[in-house]
C-alpha positions in Angstrom: 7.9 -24.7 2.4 8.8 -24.8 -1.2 7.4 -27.5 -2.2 4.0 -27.0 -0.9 3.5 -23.3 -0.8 -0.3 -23.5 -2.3 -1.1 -25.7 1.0 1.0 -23.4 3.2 -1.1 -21.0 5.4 0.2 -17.9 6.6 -1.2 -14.8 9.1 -0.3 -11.6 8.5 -0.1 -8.9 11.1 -1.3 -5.5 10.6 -2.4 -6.8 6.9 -4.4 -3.3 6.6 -1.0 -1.8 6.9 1.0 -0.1 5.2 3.8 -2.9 5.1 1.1 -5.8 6.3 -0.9 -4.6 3.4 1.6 -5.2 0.9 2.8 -8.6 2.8 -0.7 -9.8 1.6 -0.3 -9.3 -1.8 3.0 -10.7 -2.3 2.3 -14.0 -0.1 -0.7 -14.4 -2.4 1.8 -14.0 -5.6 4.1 -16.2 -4.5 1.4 -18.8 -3.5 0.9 -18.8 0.0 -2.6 -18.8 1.4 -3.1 -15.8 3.6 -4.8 -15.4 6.7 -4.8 -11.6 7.0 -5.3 -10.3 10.5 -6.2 -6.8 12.0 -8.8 -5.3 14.4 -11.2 -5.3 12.0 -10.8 -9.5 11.5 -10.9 -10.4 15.1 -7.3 -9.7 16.1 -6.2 -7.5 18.5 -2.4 -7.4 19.4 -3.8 -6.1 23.1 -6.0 -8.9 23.2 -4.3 -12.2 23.8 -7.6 -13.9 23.8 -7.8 -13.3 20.0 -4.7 -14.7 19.0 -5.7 -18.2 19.2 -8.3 -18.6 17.0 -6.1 -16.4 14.2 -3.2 -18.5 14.3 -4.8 -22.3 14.7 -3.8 -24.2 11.9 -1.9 -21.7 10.3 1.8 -23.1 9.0 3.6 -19.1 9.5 3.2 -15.7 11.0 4.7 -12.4 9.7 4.9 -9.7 12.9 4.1 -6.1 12.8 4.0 -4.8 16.6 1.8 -1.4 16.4 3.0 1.5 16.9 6.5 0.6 17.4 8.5 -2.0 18.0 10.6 -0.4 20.3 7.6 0.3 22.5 8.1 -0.9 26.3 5.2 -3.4 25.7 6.3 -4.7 22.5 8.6 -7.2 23.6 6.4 -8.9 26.0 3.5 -8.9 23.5 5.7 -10.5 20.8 7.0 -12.9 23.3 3.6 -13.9 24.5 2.4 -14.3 20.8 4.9 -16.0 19.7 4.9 -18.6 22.1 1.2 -18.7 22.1 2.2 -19.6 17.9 4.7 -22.1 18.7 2.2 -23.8 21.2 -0.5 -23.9 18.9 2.2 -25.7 16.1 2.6 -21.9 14.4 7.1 -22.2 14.9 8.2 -20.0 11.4 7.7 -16.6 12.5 9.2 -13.2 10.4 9.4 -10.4 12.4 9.4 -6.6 11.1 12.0 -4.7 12.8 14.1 -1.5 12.4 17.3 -1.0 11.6 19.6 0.6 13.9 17.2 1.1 16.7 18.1 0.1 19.7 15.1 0.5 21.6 13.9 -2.6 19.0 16.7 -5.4 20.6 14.9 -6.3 23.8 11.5 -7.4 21.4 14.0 -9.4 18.9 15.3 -11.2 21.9 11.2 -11.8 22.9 11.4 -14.1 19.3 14.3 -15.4 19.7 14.1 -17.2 23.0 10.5 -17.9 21.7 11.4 -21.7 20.2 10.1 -20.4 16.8 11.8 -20.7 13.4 12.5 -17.1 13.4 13.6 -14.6 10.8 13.9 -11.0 11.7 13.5 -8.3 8.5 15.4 -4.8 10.1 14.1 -2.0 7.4 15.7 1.3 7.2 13.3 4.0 6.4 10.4 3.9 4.1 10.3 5.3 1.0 6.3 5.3 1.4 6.7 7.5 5.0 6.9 10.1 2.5 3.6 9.5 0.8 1.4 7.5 3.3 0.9 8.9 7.0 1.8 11.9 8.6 4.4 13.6 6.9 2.0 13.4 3.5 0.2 16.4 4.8 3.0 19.1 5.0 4.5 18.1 1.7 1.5 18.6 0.3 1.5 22.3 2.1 5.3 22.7 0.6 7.2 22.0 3.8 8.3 18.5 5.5 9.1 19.3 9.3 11.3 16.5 11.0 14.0 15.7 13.1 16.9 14.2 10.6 19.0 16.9 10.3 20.8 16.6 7.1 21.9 12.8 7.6 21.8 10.1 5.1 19.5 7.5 4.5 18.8 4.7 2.3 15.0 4.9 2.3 13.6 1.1 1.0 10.5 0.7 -0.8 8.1 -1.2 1.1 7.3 -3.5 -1.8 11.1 -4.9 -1.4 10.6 -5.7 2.4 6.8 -7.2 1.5 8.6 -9.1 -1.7 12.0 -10.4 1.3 9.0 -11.5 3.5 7.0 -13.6 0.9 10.8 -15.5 -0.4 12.3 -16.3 3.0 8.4 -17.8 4.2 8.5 -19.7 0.7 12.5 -20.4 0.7 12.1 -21.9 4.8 15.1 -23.0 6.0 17.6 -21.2 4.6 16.7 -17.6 6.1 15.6 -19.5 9.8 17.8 -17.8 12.6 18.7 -15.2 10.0 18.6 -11.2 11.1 18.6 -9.7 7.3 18.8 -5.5 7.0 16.7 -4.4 4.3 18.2 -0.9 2.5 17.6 0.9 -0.8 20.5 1.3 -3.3 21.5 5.0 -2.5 22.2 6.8 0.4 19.5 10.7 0.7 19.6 12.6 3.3 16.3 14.3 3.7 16.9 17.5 2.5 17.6 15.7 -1.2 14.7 13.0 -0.7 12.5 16.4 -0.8 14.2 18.2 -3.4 13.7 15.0 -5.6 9.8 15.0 -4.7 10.0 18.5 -5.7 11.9 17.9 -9.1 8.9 15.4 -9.7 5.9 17.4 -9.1 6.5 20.5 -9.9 5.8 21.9 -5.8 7.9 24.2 -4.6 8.8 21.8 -1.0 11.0 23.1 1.8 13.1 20.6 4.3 13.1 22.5 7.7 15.4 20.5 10.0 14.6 20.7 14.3 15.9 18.9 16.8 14.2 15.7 18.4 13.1 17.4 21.1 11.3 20.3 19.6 9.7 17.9 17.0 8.4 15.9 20.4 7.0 19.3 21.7 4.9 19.8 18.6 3.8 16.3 18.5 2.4 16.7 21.9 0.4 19.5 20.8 -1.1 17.8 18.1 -2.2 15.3 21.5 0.2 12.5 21.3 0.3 10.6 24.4 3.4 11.4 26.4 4.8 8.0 26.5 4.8 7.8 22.6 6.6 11.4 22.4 9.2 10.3 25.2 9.7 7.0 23.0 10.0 8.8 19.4 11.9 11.5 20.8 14.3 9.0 22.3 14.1 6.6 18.9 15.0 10.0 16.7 17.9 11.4 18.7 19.3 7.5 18.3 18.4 6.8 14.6 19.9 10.1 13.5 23.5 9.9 14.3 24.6 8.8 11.3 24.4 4.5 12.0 22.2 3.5 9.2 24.2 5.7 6.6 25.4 2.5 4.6 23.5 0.2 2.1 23.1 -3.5 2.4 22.7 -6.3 -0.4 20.4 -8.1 1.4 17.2 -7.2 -0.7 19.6 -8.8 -3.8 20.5 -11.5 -2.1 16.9 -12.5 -0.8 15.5 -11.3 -4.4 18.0 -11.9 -7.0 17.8 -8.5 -8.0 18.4 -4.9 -7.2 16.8 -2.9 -4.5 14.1 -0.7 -5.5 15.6 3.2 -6.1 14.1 5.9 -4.4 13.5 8.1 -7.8 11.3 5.3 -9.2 8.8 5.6 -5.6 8.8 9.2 -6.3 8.0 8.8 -9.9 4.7 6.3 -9.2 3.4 8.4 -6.6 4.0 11.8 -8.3 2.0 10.6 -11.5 -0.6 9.1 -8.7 -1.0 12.5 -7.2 -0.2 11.5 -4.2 1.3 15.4 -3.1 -1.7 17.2 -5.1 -2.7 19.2 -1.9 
């Protein structure tokens, strides 16, 4: 694809996202002409009858399964898309997954027996979980509720996994039939990814630790359907043992530089305002 990249057409999943979003913009930068799809363009990942006319004539696909990719129905819905690409001439296919989840494997496998060009992106934890969704609101209120105990992570800025997407769909065969796990630079546990949102604003922000199960209980009272509480509750008691406590160099090696660092997310959104309740 390098050597055509302005002709080279690619459709982005979830592009009103928050990593499909930012997939857009660095496609564009790097010169790929974007085909960004979401409900609101026509495509609907519980729709198959949609996903023709968003992929025709398109030369690549970046994946972002709703909800969660270690959903029950997430690996026959990317198995039936990605065939359905394949079919239609659409074989390089990325696919956002996460690192160290289990419950993701079965929807990997989905792509890989595909017939696509595949290249699977495993992301640790976003950096942006802490200033865009759910989790915004109590930090805002001076306490972050969640199930992590006092584990480490090494959150990654969503820019570096939109930035690994746009080189491996420009770079082409070198990352086909590669799995690459994307990590920050440092390892935080929670407790100290709050303290240093803290440091920045000013806010005086708790960390209040509770199990998975508990955490499931309140979501349900908020109205979550039961199916997505058994799954997070399940994903949670999984992803916080400890297994992704360990950086990669994958964002370097894709990139050709460094991993962005937590501090500097917290800096931006700080002097955005992103916490001001």
């Amino acid at each position: 694809m390098t050597e055509n990249t302005q002709n080279t057409t690619v459709v982005v999943t979830g592009a009103s996202g928050r990593t499909g979003s930012r997939v857009v913009q660095s496609a564009r930068a790097a010169g790929l002409t974007v085909r960004a799809a979401s409900r609101a363009r026509g495509f609907d990942w519980e729709d198959p009858t949609t996903w023709a006319e968003t992929l025709r004539d398109a030369d690549a696909a970046y994946l972002m399964y709703p909800t969660d990719i270690g959903a029950p129905a997430a690996a026959e819905g990317i198995g039936a898309l990605a065939r359905e690409a394949v079919g239609l001439g659409v074989r390089r296919l990325v696919l956002l997954s996460a690192r160290g989840e289990t419950q993701a494997l079965p929807a990997e496998e989905a792509l890989k027996s595909s017939g696509a060009d595949w290249t699977i992106v495993r992301a640790t934890w976003f950096a942006q979980n802490f200033s865009e969704g759910p989790l915004v609101e109590g930090i805002r209120h001076g306490e972050l509720v969640f199930p992590a105990g006092e584990v480490k992570e090494p959150f990654v800025d969503v820019r570096d996994i939109s930035d690994v997407v746009a080189a491996v769909l420009v770079s082409g065969d070198p990352y086909v039939g590669r799995t690459l796990e994307l990590t920050g630079p440092r390892l935080l546990s929670w407790r100290e990814a709050v303290a240093e949102i803290s440091s920045a604003t000013g806010m005086s922000i708790v960390y209040t630790p509770l199990p998975a199960a508990a955490y499931g209980e309140a979501l349900a009272g908020f109205g979550e359907a039961p199916e997505t509480v058994e799954l997070l509750v399940e994903v949670f008691e999984g992803l916080m043992d400890g297994r992704n406590a360990h950086t990669t160099d994958d964002v370097r090696q894709v990139l050709g530089r460094g991993a962005r660092d937590f501090g500097e997310f917290v800096r931006e959104a700080a002097a955005a305002g992103v916490w001001k309740a």
